[in-house]
HTML snippet that shows the backbone in 3Dmol.js (N, CA, C, O; Angstrom):
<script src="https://3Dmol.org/build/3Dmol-min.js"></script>
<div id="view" style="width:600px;height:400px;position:relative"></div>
<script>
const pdb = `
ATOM      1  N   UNK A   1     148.636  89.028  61.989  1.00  0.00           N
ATOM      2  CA  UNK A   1     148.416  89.079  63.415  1.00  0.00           C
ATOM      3  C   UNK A   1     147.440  87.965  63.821  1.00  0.00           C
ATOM      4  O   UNK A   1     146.537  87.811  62.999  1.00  0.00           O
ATOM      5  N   UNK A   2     147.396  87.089  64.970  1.00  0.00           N
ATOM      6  CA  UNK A   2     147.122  85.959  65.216  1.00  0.00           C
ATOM      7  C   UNK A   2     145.868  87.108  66.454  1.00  0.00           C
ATOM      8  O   UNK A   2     146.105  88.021  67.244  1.00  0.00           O
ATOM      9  N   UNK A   3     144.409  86.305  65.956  1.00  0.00           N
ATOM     10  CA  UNK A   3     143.080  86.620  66.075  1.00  0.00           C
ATOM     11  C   UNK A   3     143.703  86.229  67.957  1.00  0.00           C
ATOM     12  O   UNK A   3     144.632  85.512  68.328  1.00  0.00           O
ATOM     13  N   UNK A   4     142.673  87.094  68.793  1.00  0.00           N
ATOM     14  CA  UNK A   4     142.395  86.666  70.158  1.00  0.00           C
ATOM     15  C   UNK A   4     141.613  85.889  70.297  1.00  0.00           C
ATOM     16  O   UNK A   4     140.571  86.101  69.678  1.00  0.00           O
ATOM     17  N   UNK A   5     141.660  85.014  70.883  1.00  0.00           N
ATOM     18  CA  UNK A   5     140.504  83.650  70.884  1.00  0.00           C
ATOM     19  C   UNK A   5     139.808  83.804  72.666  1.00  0.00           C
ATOM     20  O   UNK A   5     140.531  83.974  73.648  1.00  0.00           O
ATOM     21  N   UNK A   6     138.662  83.720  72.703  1.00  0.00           N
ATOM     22  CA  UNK A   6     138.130  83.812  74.135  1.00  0.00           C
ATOM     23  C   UNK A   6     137.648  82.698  74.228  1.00  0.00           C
ATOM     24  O   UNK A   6     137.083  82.150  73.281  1.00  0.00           O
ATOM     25  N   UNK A   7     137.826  82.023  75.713  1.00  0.00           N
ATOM     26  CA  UNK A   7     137.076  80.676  76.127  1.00  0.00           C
ATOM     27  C   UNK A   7     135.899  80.752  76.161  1.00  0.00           C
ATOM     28  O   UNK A   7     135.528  81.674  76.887  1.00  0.00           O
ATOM     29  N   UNK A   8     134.865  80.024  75.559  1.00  0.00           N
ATOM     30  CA  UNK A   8     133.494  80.227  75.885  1.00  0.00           C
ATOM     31  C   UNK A   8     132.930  79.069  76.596  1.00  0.00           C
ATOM     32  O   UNK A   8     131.762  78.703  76.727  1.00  0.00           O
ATOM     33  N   UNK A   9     133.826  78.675  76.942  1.00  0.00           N
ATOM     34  CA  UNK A   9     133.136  76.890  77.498  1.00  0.00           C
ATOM     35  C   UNK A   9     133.557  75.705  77.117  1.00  0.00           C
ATOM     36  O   UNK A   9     133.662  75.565  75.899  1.00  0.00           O
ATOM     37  N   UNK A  10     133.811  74.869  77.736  1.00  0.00           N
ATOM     38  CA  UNK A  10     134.189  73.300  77.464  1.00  0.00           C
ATOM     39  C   UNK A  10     134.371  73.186  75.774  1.00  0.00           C
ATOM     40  O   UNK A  10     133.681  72.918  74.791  1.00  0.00           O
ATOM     41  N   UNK A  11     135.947  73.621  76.145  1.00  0.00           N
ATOM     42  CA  UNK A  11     136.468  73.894  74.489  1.00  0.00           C
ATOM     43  C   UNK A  11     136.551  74.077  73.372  1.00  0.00           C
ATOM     44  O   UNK A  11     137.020  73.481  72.402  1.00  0.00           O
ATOM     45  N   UNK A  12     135.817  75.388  73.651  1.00  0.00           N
ATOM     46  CA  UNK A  12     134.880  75.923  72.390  1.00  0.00           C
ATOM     47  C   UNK A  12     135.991  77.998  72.765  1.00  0.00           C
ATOM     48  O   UNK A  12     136.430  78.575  73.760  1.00  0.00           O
ATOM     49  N   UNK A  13     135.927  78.263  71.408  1.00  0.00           N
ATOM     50  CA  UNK A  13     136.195  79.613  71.553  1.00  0.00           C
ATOM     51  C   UNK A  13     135.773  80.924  70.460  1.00  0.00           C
ATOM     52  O   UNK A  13     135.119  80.539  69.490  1.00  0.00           O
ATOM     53  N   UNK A  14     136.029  82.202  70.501  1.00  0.00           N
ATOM     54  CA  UNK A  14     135.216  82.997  69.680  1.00  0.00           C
ATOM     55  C   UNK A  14     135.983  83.589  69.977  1.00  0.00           C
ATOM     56  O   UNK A  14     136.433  83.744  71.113  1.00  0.00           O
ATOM     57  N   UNK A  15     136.536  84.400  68.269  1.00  0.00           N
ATOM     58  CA  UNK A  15     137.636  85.799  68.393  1.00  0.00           C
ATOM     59  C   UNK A  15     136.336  86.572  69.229  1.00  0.00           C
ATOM     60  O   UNK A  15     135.117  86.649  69.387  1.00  0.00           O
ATOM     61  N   UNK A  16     137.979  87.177  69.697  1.00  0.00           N
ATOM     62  CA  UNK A  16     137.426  88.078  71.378  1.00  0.00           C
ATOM     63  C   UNK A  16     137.402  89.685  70.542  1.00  0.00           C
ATOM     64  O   UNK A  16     137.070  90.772  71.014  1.00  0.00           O
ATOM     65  N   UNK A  17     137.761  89.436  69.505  1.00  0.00           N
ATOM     66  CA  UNK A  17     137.742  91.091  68.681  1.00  0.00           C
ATOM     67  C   UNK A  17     136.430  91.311  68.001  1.00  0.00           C
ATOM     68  O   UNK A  17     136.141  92.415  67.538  1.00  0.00           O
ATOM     69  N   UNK A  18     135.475  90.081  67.918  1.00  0.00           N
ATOM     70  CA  UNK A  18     134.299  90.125  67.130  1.00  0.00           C
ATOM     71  C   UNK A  18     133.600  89.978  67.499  1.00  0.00           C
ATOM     72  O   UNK A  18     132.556  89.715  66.902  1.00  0.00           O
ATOM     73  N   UNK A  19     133.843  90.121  69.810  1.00  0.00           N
ATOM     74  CA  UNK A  19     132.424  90.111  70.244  1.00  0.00           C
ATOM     75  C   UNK A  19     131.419  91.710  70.502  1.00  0.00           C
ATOM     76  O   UNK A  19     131.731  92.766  71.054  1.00  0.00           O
ATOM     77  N   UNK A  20     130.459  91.373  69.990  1.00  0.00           N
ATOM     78  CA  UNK A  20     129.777  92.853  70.420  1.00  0.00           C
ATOM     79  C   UNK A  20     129.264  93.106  71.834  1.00  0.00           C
ATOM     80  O   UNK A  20     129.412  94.142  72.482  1.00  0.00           O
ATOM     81  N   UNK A  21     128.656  92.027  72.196  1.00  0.00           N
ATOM     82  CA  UNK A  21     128.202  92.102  73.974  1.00  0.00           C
ATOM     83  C   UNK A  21     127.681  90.402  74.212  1.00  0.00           C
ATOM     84  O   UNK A  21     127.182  89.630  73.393  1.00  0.00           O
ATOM     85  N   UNK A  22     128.115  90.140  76.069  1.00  0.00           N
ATOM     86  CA  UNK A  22     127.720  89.319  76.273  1.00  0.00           C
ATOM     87  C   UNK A  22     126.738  89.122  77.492  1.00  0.00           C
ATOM     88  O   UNK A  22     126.920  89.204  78.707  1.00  0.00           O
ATOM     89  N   UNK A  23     125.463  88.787  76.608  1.00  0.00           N
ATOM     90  CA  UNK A  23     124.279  89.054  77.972  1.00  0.00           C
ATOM     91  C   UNK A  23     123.897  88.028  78.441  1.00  0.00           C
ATOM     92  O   UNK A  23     124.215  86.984  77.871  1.00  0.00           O
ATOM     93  N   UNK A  24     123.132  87.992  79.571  1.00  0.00           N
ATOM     94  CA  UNK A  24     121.930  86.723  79.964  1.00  0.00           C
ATOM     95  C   UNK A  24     120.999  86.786  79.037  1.00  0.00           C
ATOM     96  O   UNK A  24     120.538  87.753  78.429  1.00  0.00           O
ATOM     97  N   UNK A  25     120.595  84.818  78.952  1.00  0.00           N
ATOM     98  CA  UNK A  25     119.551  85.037  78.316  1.00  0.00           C
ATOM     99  C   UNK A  25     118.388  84.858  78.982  1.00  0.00           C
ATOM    100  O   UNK A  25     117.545  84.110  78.487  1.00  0.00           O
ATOM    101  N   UNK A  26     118.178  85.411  80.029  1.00  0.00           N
ATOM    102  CA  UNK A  26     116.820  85.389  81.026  1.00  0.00           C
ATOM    103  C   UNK A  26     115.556  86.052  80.566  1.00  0.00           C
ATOM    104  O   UNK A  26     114.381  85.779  80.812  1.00  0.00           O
ATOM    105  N   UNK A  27     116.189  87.147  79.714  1.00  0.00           N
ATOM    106  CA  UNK A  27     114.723  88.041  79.562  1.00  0.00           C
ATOM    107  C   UNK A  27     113.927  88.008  77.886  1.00  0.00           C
ATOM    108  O   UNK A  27     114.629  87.694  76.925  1.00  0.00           O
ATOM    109  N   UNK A  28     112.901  88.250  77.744  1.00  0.00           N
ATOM    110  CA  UNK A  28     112.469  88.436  76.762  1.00  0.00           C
ATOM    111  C   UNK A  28     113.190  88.667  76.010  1.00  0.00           C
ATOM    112  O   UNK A  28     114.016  87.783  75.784  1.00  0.00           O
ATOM    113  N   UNK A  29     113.251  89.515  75.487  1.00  0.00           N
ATOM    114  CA  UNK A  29     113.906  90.434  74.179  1.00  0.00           C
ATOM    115  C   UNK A  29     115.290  89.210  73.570  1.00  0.00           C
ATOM    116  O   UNK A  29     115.619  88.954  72.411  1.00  0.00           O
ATOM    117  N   UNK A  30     115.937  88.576  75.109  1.00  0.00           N
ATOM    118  CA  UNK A  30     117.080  87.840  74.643  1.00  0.00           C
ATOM    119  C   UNK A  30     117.090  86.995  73.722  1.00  0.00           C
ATOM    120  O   UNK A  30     117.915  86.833  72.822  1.00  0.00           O
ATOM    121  N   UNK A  31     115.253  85.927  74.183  1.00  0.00           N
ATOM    122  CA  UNK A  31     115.016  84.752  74.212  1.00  0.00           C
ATOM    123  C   UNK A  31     114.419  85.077  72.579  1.00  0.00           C
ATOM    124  O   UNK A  31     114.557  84.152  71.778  1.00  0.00           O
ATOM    125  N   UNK A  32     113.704  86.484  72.037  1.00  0.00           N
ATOM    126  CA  UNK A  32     113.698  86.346  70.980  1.00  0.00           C
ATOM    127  C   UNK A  32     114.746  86.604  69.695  1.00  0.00           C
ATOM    128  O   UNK A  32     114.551  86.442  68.491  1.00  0.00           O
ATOM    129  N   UNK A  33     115.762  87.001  70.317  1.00  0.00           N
ATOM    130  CA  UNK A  33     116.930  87.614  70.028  1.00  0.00           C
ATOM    131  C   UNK A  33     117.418  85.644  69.273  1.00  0.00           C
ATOM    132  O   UNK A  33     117.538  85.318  68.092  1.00  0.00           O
ATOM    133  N   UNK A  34     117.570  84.794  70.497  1.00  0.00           N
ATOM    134  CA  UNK A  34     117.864  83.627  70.066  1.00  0.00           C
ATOM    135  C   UNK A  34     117.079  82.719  69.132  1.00  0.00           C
ATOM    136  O   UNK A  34     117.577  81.834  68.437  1.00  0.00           O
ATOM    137  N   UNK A  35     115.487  83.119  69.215  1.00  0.00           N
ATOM    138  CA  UNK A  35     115.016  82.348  68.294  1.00  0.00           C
ATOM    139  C   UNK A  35     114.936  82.839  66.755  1.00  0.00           C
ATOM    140  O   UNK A  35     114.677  82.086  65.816  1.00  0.00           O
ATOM    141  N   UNK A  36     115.261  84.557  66.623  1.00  0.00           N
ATOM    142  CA  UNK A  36     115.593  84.941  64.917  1.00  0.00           C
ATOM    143  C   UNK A  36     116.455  84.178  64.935  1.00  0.00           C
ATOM    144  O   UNK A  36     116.293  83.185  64.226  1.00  0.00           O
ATOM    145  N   UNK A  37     117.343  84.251  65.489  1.00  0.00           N
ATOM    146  CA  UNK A  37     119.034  83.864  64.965  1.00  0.00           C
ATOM    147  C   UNK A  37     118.731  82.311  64.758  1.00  0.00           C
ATOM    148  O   UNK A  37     119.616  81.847  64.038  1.00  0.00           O
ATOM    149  N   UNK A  38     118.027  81.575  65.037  1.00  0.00           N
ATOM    150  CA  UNK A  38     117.618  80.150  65.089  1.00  0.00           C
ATOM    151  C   UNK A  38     117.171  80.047  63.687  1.00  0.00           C
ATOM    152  O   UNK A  38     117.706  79.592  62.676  1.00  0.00           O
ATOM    153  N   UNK A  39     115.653  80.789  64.003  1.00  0.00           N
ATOM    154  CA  UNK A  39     115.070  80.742  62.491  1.00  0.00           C
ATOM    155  C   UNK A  39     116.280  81.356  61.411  1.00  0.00           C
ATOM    156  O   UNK A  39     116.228  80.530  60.499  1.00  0.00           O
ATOM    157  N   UNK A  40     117.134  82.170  61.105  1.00  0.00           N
ATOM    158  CA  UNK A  40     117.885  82.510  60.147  1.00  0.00           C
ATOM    159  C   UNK A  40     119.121  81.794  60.093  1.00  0.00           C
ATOM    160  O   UNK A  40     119.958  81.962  59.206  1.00  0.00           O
ATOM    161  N   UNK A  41     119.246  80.871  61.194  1.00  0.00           N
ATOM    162  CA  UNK A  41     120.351  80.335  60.607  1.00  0.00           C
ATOM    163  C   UNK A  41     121.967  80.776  60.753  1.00  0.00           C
ATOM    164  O   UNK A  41     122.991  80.456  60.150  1.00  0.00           O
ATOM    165  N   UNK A  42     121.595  81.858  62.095  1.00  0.00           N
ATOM    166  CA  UNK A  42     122.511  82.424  62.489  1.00  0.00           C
ATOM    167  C   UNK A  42     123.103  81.924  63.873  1.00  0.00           C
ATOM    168  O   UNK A  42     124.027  82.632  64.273  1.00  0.00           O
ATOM    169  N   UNK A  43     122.784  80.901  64.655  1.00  0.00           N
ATOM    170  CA  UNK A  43     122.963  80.595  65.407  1.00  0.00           C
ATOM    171  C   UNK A  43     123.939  79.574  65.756  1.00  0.00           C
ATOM    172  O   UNK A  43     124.215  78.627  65.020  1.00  0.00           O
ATOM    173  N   UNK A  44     124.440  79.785  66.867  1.00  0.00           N
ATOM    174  CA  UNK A  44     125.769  78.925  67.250  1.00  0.00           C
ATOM    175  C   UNK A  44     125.389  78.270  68.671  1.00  0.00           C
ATOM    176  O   UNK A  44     125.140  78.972  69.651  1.00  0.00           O
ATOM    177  N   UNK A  45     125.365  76.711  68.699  1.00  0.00           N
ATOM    178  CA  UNK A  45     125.273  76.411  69.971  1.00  0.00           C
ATOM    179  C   UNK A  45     126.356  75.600  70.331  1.00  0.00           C
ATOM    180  O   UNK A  45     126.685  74.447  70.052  1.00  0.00           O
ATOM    181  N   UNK A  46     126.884  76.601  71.102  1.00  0.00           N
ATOM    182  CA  UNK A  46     128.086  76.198  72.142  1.00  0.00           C
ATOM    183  C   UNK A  46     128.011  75.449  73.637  1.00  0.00           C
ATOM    184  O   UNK A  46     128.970  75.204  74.368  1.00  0.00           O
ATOM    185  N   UNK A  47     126.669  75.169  73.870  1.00  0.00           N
ATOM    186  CA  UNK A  47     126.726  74.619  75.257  1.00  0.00           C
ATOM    187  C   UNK A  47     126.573  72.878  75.260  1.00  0.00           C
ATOM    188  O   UNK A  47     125.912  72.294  76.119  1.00  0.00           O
ATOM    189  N   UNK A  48     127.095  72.373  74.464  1.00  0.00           N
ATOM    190  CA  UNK A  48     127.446  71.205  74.343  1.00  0.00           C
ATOM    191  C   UNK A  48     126.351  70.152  75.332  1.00  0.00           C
ATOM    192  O   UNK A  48     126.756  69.291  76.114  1.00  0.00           O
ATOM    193  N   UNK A  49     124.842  70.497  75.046  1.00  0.00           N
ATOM    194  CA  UNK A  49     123.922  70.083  75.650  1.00  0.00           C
ATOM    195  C   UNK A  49     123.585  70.570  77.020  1.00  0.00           C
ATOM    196  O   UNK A  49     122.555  70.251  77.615  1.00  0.00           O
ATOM    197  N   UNK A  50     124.711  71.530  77.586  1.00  0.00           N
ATOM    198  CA  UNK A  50     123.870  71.999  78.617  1.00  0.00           C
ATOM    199  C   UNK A  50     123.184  73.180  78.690  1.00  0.00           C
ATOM    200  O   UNK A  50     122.918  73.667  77.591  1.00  0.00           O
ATOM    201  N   UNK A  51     122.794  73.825  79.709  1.00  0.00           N
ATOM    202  CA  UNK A  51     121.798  74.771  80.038  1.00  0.00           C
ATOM    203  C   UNK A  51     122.225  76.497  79.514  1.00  0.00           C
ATOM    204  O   UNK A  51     123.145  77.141  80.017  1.00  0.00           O
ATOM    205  N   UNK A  52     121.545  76.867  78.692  1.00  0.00           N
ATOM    206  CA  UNK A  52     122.265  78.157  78.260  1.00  0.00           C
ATOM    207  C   UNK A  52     122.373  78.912  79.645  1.00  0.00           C
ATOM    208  O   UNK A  52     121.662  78.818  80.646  1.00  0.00           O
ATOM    209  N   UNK A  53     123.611  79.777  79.357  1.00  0.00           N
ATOM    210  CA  UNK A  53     124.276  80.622  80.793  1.00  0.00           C
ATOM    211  C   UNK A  53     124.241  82.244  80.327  1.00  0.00           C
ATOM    212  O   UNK A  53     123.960  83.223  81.018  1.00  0.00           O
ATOM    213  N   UNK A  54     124.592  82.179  79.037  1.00  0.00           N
ATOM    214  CA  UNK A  54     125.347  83.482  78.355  1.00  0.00           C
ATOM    215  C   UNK A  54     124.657  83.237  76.551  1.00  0.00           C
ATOM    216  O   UNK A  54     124.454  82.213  75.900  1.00  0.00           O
ATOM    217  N   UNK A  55     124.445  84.823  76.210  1.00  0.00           N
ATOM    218  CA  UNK A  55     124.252  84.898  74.928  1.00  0.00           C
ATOM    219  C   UNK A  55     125.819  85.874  74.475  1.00  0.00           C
ATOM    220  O   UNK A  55     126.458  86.694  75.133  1.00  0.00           O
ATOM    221  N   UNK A  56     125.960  85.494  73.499  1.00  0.00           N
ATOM    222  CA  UNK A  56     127.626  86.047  72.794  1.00  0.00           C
ATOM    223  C   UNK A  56     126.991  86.625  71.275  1.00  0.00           C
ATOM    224  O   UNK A  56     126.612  85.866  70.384  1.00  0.00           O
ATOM    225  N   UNK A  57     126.957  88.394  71.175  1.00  0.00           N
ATOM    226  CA  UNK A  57     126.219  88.833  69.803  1.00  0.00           C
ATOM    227  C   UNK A  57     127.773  89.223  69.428  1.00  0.00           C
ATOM    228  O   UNK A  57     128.622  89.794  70.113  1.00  0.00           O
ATOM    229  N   UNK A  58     127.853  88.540  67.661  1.00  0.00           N
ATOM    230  CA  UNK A  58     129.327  89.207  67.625  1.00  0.00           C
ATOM    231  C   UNK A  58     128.607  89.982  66.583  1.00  0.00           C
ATOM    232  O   UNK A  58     127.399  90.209  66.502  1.00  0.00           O
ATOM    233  N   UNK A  59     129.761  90.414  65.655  1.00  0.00           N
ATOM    234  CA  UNK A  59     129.484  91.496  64.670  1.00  0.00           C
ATOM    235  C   UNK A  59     129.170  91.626  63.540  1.00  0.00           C
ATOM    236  O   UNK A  59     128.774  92.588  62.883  1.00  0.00           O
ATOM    237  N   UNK A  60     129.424  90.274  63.256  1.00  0.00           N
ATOM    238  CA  UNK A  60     128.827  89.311  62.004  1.00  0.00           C
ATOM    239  C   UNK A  60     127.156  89.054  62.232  1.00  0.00           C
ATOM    240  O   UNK A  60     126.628  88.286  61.428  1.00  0.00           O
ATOM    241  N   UNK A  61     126.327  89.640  63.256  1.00  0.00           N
ATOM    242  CA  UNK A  61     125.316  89.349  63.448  1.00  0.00           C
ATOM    243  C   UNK A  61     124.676  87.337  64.195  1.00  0.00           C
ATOM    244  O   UNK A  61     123.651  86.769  64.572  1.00  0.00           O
ATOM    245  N   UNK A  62     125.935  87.101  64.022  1.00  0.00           N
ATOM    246  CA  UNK A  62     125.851  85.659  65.134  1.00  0.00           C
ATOM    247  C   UNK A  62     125.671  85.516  66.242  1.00  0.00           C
ATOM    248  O   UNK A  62     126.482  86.136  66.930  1.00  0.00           O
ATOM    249  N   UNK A  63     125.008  85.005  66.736  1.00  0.00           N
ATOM    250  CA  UNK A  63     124.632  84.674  68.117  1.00  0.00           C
ATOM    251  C   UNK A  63     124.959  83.225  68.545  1.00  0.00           C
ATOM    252  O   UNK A  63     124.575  82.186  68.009  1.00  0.00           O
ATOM    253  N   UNK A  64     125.865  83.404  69.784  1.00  0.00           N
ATOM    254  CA  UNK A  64     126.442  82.582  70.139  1.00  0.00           C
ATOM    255  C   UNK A  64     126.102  81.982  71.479  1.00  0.00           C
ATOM    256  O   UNK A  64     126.467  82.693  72.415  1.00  0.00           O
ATOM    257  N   UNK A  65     125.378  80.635  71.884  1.00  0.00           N
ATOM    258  CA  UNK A  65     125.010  80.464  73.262  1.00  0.00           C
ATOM    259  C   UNK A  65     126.502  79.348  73.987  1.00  0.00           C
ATOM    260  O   UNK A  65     127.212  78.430  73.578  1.00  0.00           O
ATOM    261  N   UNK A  66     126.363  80.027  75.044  1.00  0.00           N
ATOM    262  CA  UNK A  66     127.244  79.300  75.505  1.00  0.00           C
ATOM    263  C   UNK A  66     126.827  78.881  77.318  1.00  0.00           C
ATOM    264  O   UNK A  66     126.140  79.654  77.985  1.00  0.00           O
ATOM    265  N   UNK A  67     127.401  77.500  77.919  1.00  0.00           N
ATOM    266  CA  UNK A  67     126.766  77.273  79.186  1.00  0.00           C
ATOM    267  C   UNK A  67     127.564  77.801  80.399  1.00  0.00           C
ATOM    268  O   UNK A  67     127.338  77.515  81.575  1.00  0.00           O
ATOM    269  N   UNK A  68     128.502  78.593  79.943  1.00  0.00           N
ATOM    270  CA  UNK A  68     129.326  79.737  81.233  1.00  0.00           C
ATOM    271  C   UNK A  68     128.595  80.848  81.171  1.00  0.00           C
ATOM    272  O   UNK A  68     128.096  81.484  80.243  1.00  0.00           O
ATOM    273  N   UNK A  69     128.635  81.027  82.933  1.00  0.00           N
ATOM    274  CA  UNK A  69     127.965  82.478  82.663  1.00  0.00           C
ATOM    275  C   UNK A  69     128.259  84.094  82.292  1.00  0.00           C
ATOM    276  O   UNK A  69     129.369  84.611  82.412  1.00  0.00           O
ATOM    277  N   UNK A  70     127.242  84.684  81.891  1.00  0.00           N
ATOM    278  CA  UNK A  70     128.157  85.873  81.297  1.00  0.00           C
ATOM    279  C   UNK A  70     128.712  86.500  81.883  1.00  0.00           C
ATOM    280  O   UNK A  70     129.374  87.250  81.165  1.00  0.00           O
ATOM    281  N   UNK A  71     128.842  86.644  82.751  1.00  0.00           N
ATOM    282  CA  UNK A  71     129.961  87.559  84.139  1.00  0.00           C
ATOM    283  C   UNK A  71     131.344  87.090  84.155  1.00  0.00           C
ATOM    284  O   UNK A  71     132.380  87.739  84.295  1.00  0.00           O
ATOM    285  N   UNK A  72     131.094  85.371  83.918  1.00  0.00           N
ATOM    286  CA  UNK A  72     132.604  84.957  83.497  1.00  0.00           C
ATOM    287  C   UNK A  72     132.914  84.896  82.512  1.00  0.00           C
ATOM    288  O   UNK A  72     134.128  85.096  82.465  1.00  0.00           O
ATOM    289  N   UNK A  73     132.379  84.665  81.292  1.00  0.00           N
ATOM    290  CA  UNK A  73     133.229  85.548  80.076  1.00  0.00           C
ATOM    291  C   UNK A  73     133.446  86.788  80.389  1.00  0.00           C
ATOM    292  O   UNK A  73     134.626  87.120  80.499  1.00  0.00           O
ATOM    293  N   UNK A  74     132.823  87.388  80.525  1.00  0.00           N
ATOM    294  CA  UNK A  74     133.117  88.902  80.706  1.00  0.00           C
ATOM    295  C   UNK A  74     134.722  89.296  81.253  1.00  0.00           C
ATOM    296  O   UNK A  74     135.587  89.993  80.724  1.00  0.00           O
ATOM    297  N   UNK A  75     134.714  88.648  82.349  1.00  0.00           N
ATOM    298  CA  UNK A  75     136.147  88.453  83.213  1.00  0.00           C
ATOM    299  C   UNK A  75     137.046  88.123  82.446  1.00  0.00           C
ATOM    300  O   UNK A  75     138.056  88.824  82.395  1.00  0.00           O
ATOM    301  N   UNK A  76     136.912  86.862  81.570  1.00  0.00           N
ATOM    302  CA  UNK A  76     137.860  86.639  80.546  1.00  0.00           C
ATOM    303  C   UNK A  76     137.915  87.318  79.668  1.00  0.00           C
ATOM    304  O   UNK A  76     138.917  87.800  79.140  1.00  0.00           O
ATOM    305  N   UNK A  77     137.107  87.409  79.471  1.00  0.00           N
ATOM    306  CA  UNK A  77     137.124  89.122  78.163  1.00  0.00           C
ATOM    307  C   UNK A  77     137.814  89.934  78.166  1.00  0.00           C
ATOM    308  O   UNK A  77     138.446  90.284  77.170  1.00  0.00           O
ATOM    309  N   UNK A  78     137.910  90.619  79.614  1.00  0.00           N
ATOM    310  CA  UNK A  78     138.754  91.637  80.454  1.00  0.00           C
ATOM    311  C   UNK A  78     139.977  91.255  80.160  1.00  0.00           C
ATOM    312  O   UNK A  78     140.692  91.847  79.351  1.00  0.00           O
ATOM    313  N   UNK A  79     140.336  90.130  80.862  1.00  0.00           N
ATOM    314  CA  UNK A  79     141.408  89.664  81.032  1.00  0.00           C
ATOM    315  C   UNK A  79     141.887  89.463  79.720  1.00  0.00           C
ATOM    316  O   UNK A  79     143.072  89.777  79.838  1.00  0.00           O
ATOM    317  N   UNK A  80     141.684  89.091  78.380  1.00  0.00           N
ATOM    318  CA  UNK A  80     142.141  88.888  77.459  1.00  0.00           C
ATOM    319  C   UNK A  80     142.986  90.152  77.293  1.00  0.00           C
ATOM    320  O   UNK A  80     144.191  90.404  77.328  1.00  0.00           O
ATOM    321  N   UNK A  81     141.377  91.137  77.016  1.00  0.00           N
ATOM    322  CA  UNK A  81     142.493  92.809  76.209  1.00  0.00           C
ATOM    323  C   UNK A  81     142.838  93.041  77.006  1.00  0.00           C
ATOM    324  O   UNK A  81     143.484  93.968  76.516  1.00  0.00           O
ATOM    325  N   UNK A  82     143.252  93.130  78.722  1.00  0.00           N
ATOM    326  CA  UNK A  82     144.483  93.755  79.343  1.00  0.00           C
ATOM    327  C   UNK A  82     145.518  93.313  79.146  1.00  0.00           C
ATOM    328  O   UNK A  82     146.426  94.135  79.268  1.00  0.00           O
ATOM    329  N   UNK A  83     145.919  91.958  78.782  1.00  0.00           N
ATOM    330  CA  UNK A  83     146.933  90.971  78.531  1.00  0.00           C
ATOM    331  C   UNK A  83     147.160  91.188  76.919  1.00  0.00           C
ATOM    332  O   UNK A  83     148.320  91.023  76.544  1.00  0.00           O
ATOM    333  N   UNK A  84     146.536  91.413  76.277  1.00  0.00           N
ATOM    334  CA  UNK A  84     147.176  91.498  74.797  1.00  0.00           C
ATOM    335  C   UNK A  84     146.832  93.146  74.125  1.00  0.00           C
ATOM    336  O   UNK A  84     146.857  93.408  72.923  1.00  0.00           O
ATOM    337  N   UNK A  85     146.597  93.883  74.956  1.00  0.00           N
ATOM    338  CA  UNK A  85     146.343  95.472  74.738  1.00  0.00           C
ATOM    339  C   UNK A  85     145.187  95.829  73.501  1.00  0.00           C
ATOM    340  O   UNK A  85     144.905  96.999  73.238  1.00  0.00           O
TER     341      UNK A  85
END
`;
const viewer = $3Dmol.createViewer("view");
viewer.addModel(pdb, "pdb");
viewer.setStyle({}, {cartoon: {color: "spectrum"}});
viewer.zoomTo();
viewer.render();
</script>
């Protein structure tokens, strides 16, 4: 079975089955959320030099930044599993 792939931004994507949640990274807790994953080596930067929008935690414990915001992944998110069940 061929993985769901979600857009995360200027052509970049992440199976949409291995995301756990996608938040802002405005607040505390996020911003340290991004710098373990930095320090460990778990981190993915997807915003191709621009301004983080969205944090992407999948299940593998990766953290994924990306420069769309999370309301619009989210939408695409939606839109993925209604379209492929």
């Amino acid at each position: 079975m061929e993985p769901n792939l979600l857009n995360i931004g200027f052509g970049s994507t992440a199976v949409a089955d291995r995301v756990v949640a996608i938040v802002s990274p405005n607040s505390a807790p996020m911003k340290r959320l991004k710098d373990d994953a930095k320090k460990d080596q778990r981190l993915i930067d997807a915003t191709h030099g621009r301004r983080t929008r969205s944090i992407i935690i999948m299940d593998s414990n990766h953290i994924i930044l990306s420069a769309i915001q999370a309301e619009t992944i989210s939408q695409r998110f939606t839109l993925l599993k209604e379209n492929n069940g």
